[in-house]
Structure formats: C-alpha cells, structure tokens
C-alpha positions as CSV (number, residue, x, y, z in Angstrom):
1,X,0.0,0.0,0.0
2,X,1.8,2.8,-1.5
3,X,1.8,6.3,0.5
4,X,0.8,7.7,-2.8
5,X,-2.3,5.8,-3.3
6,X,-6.2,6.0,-3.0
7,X,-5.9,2.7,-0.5
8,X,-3.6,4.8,1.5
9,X,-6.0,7.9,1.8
10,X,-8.6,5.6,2.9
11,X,-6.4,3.8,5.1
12,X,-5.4,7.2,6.6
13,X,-9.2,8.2,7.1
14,X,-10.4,5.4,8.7
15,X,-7.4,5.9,11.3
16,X,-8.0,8.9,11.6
17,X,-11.7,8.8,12.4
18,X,-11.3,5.9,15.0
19,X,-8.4,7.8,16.9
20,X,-11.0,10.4,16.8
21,X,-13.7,8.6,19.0
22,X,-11.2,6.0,21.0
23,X,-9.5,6.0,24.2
24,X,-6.5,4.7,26.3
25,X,-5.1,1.6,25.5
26,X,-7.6,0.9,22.4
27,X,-5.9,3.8,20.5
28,X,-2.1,1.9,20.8
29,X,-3.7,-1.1,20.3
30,X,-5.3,0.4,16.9
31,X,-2.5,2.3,16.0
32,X,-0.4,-1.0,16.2
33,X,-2.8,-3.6,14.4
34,X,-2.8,-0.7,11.8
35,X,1.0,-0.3,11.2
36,X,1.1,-4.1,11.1
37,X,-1.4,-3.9,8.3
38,X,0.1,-1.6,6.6
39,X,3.4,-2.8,6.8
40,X,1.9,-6.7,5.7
41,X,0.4,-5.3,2.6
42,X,3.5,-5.3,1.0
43,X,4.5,-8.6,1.9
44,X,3.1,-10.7,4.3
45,X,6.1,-12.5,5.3
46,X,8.0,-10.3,6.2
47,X,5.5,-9.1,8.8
48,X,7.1,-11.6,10.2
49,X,10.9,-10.4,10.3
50,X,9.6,-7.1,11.6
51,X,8.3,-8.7,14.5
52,X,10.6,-10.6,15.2
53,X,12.9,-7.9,15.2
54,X,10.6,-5.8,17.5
55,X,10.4,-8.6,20.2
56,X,14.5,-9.6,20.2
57,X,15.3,-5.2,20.8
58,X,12.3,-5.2,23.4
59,X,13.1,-8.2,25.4
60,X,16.8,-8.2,24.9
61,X,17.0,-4.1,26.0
62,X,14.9,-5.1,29.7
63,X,17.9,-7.9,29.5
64,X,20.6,-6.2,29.3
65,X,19.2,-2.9,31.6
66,X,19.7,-5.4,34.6
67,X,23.3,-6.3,33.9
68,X,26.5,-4.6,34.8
69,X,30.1,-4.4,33.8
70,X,30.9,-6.6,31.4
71,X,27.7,-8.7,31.3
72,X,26.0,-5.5,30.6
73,X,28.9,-4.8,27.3
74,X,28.8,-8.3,26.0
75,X,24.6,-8.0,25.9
76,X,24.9,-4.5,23.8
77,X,27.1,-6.0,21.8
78,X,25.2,-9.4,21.1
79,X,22.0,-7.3,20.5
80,X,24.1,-5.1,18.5
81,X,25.5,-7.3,16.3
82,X,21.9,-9.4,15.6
83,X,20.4,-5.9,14.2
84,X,23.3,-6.0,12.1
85,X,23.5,-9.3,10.6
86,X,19.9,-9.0,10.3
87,X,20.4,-6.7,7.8
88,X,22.9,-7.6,6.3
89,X,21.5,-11.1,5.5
90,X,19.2,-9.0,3.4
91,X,20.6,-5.7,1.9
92,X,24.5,-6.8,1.8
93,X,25.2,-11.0,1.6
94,X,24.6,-11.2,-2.1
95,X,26.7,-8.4,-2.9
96,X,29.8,-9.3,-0.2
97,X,29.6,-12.7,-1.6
98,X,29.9,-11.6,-5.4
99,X,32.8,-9.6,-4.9
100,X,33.9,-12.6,-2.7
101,X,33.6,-14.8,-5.7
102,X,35.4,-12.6,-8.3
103,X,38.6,-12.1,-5.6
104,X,39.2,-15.4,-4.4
105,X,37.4,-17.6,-7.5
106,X,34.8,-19.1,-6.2
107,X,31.5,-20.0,-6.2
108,X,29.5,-19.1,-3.4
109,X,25.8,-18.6,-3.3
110,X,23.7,-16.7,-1.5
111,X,20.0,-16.3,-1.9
112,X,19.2,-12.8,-2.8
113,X,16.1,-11.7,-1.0
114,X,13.9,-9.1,-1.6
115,X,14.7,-6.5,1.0
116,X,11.6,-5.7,3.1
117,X,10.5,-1.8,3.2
118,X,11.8,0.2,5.4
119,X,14.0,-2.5,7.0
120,X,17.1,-0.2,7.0
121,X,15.2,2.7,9.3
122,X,14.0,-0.2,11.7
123,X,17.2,-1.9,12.3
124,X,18.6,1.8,12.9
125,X,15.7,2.7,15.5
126,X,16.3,-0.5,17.5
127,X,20.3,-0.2,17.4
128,X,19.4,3.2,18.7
129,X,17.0,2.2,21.2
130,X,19.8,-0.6,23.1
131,X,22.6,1.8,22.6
132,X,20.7,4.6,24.6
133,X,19.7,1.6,27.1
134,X,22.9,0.4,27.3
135,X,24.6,4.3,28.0
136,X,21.8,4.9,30.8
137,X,20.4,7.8,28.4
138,X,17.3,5.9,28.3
139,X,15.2,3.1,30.7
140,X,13.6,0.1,28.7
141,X,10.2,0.5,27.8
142,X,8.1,-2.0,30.1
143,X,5.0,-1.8,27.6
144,X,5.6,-4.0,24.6
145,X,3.1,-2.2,22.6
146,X,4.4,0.9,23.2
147,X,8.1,-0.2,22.2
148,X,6.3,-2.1,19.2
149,X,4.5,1.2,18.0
150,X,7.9,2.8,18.2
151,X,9.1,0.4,15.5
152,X,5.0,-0.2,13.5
153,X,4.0,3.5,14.0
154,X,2.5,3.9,10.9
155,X,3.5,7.2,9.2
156,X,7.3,6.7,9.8
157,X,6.8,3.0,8.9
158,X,8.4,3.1,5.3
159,X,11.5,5.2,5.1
160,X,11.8,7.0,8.7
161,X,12.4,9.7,9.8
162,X,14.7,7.9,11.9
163,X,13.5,8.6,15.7
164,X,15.7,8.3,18.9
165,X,13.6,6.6,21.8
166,X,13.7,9.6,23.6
167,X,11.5,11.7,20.8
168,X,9.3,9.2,19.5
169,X,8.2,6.8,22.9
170,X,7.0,9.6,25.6
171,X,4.7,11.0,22.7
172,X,2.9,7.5,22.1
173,X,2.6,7.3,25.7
174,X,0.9,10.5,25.8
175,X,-1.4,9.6,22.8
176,X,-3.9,7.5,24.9
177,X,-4.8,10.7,26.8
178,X,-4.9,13.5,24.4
179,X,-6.9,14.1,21.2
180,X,-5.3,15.9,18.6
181,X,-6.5,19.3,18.7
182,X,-8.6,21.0,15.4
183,X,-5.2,23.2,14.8
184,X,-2.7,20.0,15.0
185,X,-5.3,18.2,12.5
186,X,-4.9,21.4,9.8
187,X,-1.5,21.6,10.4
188,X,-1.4,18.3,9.8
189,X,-2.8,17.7,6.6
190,X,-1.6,21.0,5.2
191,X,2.0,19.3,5.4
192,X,0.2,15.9,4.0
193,X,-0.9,18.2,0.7
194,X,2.4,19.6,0.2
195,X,4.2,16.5,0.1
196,X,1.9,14.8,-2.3
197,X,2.2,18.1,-4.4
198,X,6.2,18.0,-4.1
199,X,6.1,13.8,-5.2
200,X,3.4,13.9,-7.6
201,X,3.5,16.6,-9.6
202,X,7.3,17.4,-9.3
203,X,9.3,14.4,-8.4
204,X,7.3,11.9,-11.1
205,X,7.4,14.4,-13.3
206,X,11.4,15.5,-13.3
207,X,11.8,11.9,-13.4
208,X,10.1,11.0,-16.1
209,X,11.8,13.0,-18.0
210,X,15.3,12.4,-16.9
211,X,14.6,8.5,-17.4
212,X,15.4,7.8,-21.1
213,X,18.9,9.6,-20.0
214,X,19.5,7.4,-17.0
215,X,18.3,4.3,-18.9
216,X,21.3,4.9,-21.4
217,X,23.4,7.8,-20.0
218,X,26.8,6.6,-22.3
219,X,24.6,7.7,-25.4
220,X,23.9,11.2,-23.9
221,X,26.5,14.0,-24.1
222,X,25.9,17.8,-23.0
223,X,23.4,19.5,-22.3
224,X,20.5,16.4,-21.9
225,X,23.2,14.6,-19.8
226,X,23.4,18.2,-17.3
227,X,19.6,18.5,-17.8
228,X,18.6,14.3,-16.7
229,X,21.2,15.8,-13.3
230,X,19.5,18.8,-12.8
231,X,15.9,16.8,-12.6
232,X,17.3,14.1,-10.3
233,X,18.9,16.9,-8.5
234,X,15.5,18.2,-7.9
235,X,13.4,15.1,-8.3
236,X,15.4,13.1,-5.2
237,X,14.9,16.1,-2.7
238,X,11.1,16.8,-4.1
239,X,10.5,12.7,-3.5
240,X,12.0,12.5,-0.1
241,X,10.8,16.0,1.6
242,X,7.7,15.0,0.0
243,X,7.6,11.9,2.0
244,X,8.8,13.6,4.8
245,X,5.8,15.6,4.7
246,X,3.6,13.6,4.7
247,X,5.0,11.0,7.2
248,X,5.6,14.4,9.7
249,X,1.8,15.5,8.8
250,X,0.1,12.1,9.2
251,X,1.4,12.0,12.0
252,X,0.5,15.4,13.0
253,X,-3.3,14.8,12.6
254,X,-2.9,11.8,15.0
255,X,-0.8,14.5,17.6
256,X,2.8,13.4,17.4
257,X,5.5,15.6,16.5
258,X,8.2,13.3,13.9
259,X,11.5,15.3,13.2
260,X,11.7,17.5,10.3
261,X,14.4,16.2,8.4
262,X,15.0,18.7,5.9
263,X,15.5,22.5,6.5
264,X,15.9,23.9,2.7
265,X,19.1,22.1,2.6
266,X,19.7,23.7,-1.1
267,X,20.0,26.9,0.8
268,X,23.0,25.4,2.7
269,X,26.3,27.7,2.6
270,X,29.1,25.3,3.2
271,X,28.6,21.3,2.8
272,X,28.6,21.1,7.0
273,X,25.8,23.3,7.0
274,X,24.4,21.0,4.0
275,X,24.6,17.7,6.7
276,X,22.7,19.9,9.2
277,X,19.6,20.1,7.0
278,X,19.6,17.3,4.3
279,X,18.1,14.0,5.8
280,X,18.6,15.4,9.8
281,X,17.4,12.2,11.3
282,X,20.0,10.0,9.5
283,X,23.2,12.8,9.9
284,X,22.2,13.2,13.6
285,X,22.0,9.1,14.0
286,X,25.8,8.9,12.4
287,X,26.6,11.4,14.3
288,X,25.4,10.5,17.5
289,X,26.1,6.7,17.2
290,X,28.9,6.3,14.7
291,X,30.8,9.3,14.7
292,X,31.3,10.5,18.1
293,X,31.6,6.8,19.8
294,X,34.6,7.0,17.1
295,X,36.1,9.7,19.2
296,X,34.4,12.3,17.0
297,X,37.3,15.5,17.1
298,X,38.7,14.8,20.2
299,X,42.1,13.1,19.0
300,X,43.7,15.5,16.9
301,X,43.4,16.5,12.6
302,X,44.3,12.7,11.3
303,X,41.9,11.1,13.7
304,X,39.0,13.4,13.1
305,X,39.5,13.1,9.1
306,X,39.7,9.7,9.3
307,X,36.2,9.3,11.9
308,X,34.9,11.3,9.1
309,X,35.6,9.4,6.2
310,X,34.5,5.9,7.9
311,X,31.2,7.4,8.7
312,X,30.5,9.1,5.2
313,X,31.7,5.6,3.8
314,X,29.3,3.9,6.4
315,X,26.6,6.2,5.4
316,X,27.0,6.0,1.2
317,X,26.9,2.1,2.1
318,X,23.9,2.5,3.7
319,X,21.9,3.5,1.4
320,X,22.8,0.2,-0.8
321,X,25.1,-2.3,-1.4
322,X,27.2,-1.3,-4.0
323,X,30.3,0.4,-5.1
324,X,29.0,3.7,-6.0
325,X,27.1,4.4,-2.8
326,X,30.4,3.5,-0.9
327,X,31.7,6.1,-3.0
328,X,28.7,9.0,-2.9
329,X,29.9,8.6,0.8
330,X,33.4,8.9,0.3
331,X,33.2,12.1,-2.2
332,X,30.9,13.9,0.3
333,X,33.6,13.4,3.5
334,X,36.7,14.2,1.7
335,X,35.1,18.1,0.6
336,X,34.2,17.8,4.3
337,X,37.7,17.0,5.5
338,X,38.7,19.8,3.0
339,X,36.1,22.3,4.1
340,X,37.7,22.7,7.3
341,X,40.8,24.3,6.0
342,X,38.7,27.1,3.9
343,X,38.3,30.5,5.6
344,X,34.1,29.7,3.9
345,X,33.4,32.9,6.0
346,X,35.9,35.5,3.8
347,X,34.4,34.1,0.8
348,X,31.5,35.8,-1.0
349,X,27.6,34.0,-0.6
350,X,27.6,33.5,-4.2
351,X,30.5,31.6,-4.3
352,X,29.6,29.6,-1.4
353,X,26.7,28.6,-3.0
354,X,28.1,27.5,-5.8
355,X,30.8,25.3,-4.5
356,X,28.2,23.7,-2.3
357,X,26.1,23.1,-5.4
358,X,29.0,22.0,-7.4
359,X,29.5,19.5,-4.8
360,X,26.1,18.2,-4.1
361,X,25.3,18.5,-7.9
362,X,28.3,16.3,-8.8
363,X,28.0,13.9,-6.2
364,X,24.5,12.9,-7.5
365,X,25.8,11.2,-10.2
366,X,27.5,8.4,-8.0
367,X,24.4,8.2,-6.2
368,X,21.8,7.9,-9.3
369,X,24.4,5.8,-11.5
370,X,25.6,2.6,-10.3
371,X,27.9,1.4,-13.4
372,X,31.8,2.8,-13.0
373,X,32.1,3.0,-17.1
374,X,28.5,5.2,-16.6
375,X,30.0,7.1,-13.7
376,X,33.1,7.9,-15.5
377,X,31.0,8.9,-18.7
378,X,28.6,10.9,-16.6
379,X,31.3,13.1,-14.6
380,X,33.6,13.7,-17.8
381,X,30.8,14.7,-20.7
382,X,28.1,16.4,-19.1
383,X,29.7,20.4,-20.1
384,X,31.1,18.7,-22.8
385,X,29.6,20.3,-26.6
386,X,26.8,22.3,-24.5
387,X,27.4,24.6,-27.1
388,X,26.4,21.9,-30.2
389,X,24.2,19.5,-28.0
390,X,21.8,22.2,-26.5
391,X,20.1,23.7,-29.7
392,X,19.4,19.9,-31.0
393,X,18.1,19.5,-27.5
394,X,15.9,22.4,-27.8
395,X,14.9,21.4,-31.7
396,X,13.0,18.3,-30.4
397,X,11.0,20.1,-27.6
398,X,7.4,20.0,-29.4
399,X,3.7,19.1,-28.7
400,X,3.8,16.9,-25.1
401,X,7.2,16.9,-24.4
402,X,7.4,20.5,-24.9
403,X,4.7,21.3,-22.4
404,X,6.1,18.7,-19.8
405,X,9.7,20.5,-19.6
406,X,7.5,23.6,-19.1
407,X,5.3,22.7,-16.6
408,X,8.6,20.8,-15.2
409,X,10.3,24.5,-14.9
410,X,7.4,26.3,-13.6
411,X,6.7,23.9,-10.6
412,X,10.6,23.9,-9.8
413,X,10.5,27.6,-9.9
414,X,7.5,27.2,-7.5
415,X,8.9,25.0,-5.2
416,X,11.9,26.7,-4.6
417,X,10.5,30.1,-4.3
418,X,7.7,28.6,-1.8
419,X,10.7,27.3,0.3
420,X,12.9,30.7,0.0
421,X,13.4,32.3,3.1
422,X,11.5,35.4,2.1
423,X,8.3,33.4,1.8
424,X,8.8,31.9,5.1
425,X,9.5,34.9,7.1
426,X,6.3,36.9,5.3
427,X,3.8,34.4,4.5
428,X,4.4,31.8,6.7
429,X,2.8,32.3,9.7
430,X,-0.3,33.5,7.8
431,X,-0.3,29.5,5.9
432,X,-0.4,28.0,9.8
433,X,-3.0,30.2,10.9
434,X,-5.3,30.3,7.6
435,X,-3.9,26.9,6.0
436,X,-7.1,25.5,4.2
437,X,-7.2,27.9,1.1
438,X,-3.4,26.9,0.7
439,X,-4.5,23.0,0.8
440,X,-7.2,24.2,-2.1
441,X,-4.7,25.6,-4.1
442,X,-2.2,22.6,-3.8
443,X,-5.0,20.1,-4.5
444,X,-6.0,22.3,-7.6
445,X,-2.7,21.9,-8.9
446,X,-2.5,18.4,-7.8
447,X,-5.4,18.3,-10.1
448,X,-4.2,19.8,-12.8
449,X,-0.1,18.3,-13.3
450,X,-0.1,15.3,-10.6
451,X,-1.7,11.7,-10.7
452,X,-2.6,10.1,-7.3
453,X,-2.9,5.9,-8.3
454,X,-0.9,2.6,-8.1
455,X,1.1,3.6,-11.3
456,X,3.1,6.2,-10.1
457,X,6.7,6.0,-9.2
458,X,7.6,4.6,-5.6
459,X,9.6,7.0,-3.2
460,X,13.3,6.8,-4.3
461,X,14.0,6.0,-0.2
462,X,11.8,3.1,-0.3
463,X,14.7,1.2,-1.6
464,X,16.8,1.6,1.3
C-alpha cells in the first residue's frame, strides 16, 4: 500500500476517524494492528521479520538494563550485532559474496532476497533504542506495545524519519490521553498536501523526464546529460521532503511531533551546513552513534579526518550495497575534510553557494548511477559540446514533451520560491493560521499536473 495511493488515503481516514472517537489503551492497540497492516500489505512474510525484530530489541534491551560491567557490554554487543546481521542477511550478503567470488574464484551462493521496506530505518531505530539503554540515556520500555509502535507506528513506517527513543516513545505514551486538537489536524494535513504536491506533480514528473537519460546515460552527451542531473537533483529532494511531509503530517493529525528532516538544505552555505539540514534524522543518528563513539574530534586533525571518512563511507553504504554508494559517501567526506581548511566565511555568498552546489550536484551522479564506465561517462561529458548539443536538444522540444519540460520549470520555480526564506518569514505564519485555502490551491494543482494511483513511481528512499 503505496503512500501515494487512494488505499492509503482511505487507510489514513479510517485511522483517523477511529483515533477520533477511541481511548486509552484501544488507541495503541489500533494504532499498532494498523501499522502491522500496513506494513503486511506489502509482503506478508516479512510481517514476520519485523516482529521478530521488534520482540528480540524489546526483550533483549529489559535484559541487558539489569546487567553490569561486562555482562552488561557483552549483551549490547550481542544485541548489536543481531540488528546488524539481520540486515545484512538481506541488503548486503549477495553483494559481499559476489565480490567474494570474483577475488578469491569461487563459487559461493547466497539467496538474494527481496529486501523488506523500510527495514534499514527499523534496524537503525532499534540499534538506537539498546545503545541509549545500554549508555543509561534511556530506561527500557516495560509496555511491549508501546516499544512495538515505536518500531509499527505507521507514518514513519516506510523510510523514517529515523526517531531516537527519547522523541518518538513519551509521545505515544501521551497519545492515549490526548486528542489531537482541530489546529494539530490542519497543520497536519496542510503538510500531508504539500508532500503529495512535491512527489506527484514534481518528483514523477522530473523523473520522467530524466529516465530515457539514465536508462542509457553513455549515449547522452551535454546539455541532456546536465539536464537528466539537474531533474534528479530536484526530483530526489522533491520525493524524499515529500515523504517527509507527509509521514511528519500524518502524523500530525494523529498528535505526534516526527523530526523534520529537511531544513531547505539547497539553501545550505558550506557542505557542514548542508549535513545539518539534508536527511537530519539520519546525519544526527551517524553522528550521535557512529561518529562521536569513534572519538568524533577529540584526538587530533588525522583522527577526526579519518572518523569522518568511515562514517560518510558507512553512510554511502547504507543506502545500498554497492560500489557507487560507498563512494557517494566517500566524495561527500573528503570536501568535508577539506572544508575545514577554507576561511568559507571571507568568501563571497555567491561563491559559497556555488561550491556547495558544485559538490552536491556532482556527487548525484555516483548516487543515481551505479555502473563505473556510466559514472566515469557521466562526470567527464556532461559540459562537454553544451554549445552543439543544447540547440538539437531544444529542436525536439514540441507538442507533449514541450509542455512537460515547461510545466517541469514552472513547478521547480515554484517549489523553490515557496521554500525561500522570504516566503517563510512573510507568509508563513499566515499559511499556519489560515492553511485551508493553501491545501485548495495545492489540491487544484495536484489536479491539474499530478496523478494520485498505483502507477506512479515509488519514493526513491523506499529502496533503502
């Protein structure tokens, strides 16, 4: 059941009317059998691997709370490592044991599984959960439907954002007492409309048009190589901000506050200030749980570079098992590493803008492309005969295509401008306290340039 569906609306409605009128412990209960649901209309089975997961945090976490010294370490580090090998028995085996194969000539086989949604978020809530159990920043949760919600809660339930106990648990205790108030609700599904506006009508749309480039990107040279970049460039953060709203709003209506995630992060001045807005909930989990316990910058220049590197590397491999994503992770660290021997702050906004986008444009190509000869094609010919290449370009824009790449600019233009810090500062308060003739107008354009039905393209972070 696709977030982007009729079935999900519905689904949403009927949650919504019955957290309406219930009470107490029927409202977890409800909220749980629903995220279940949800979760099994994908595939049943692996229903079944969630839970399982849910139950070994839950129990193990009340385990290892009672031990000390190294009782309590070699618990963590059991629990640890069964999140881990969970995961990687399904996102990483077959591709550790190809490259296994090709070094050492053999032949081993392992069966390559279809990796169940959302499966990389989960294993990162519960690794969080038993780390912050295991540091004393957090006491096990004695209610295993309230540490089950925190993994089936069903707006965050696909592709995050990635919640730390302490955010996420004292709200779902709270939600058998409160009803969402009218204002939360608005609020709510005023962020809900803006997503699907941002993944329907500009996501699907920039990537539909960038998709005969990426099917074949060695035939493309120039300016429809830069143009397919520029789209996913604007298409990835459209399809996961979009998601992002309306996971945050969805839950919203129900009265539960889910982390932001992105803060215009194409605003961003330097590439730091890039990692503080772009995907929060994932920067701030490699931050708090792989960086720092790495000794963070506390040991000196080398050390620091190097924790930096190994979490970017961590990070690019996270997002999926292959060659390019270790190396998305590495580009991104190394201008990092760099950036901290730039005086960014004696350097003109303009400029600082552009080497940001330089850097985030440029590193989208290891992340869209996963071929090396691609890669290498990509990075070396996209300014190459822009003169030549961009007037034959422009010669075949007629009749449907034509209007597409227009409507394509005009809700790009939109976006950004609605997200430009001008807007914010003079219109946004007046959206929050007046938002429904701003979810007319988004649903009018929805109407008019976007598609809501089982056809549409799923969210690119539904993969990882």
């Amino acid at each position: 059941m696709s977030f982007q569906s009729f079935y999900f609306l519905g689904f949403w409605s009927v949650m919504s009317v019955l957290m309406r009128y219930l009470q107490g412990q029927s409202k977890i209960w409800t909220l749980l059998l629903g995220g279940a649901f949800l979760y099994g209309s994908f595939r049943p089975a692996y229903l079944l691997v969630l839970l399982t997961l849910v139950l070994w945090d839950y129990s193990w976490a009340i385990l290892m709370a009672k031990q000390h010294g190294r009782r309590r370490r070699f618990c963590f580090w059991v629990g640890l490592l069964a999140n881990l090998l969970l995961l990687m028995s399904f996102k990483y085996m077959p591709f550790l044991t190809a490259q296994i194969n090709v070094l050492l000539d053999t032949n081993f086989f392992w069966p390559k599984w279809v990796l169940p949604v959302g499966l990389s978020f989960h294993t990162f809530q519960g690794i969080a959960y038993l780390t912050d159990v295991y540091k004393g920043r957090f006491v096990p949760e004695k209610g295993f439907q309230y540490y089950a919600l925190y993994i089936l809660f069903y707006p965050q339930l696909m592709a995050g954002p990635v919640e730390r106990p302490q955010n996420l648990l004292p709200q779902l205790h709270q939600l058998g007492l409160h009803k969402p108030s009218h204002q939360q609700f608005e609020r709510g599904l005023l962020l809900m409309t803006w997503g699907f506006f941002k993944k329907l009508a500009i996501a699907d749309l920039l990537g539909r048009l960038a998709e005969p480039v990426f099917e074949n990107p060695q035939a493309a040279v120039g300016f429809p190589l830069l143009l397919a970049l520029l789209c996913f460039t604007v298409q990835i953060y459209a399809d996961f901000s979009g998601y992002t709203h309306i996971a945050r709003g969805t839950a919203h209506t129900l009265g539960v506050r889910l982390s932001q995630n992105f803060l215009f992060p194409y605003s961003a001045l330097s590439l730091t200030d890039f990692w503080q807005r772009w995907h929060t909930s994932l920067s701030s989990w490699f931050r708090i749980y792989v960086y720092l316990p790495l000794g963070g910058n506390h040991k000196g220049q080398a050390r620091r570079a190097l924790n930096v590197l190994l979490t970017f590397a961590l990070s690019g491999f996270w997002h999926g098992a292959n060659w390019n994503f270790l190396l998305w992770g590495l580009w991104h660290g190394a201008w990092l590493i760099l950036e901290k021997h730039i005086p960014l702050n004696s350097v003109p906004l303009f400029l600082r803008r552009i080497y940001v986008g330089f850097v985030v444009f440029y590193g989208w190509i290891f992340f869209r492309i996963t071929d090396f000869e691609a890669i290498w094609h990509c990075s070396t010919h996209w300014f190459r005969g822009l003169r030549h290449s961009t007037p034959l370009f422009l010669a075949t824009l007629e009749g449907v295509l034509a209007y597409q790449w227009a409507v394509a600019m005009l809700l790009t233009s939109l976006l950004f401008a609605l997200e430009s810090s001008a807007f914010r500062k003079r219109l946004g308060y007046t959206i929050l306290k007046k938002p429904f003739w701003w979810i007319f107008s988004l649903l009018l354009l929805l109407a008019l340039f976007g598609q809501l039905s089982q056809t549409q393209q799923n969210f690119i972070y539904f993969e990882f």
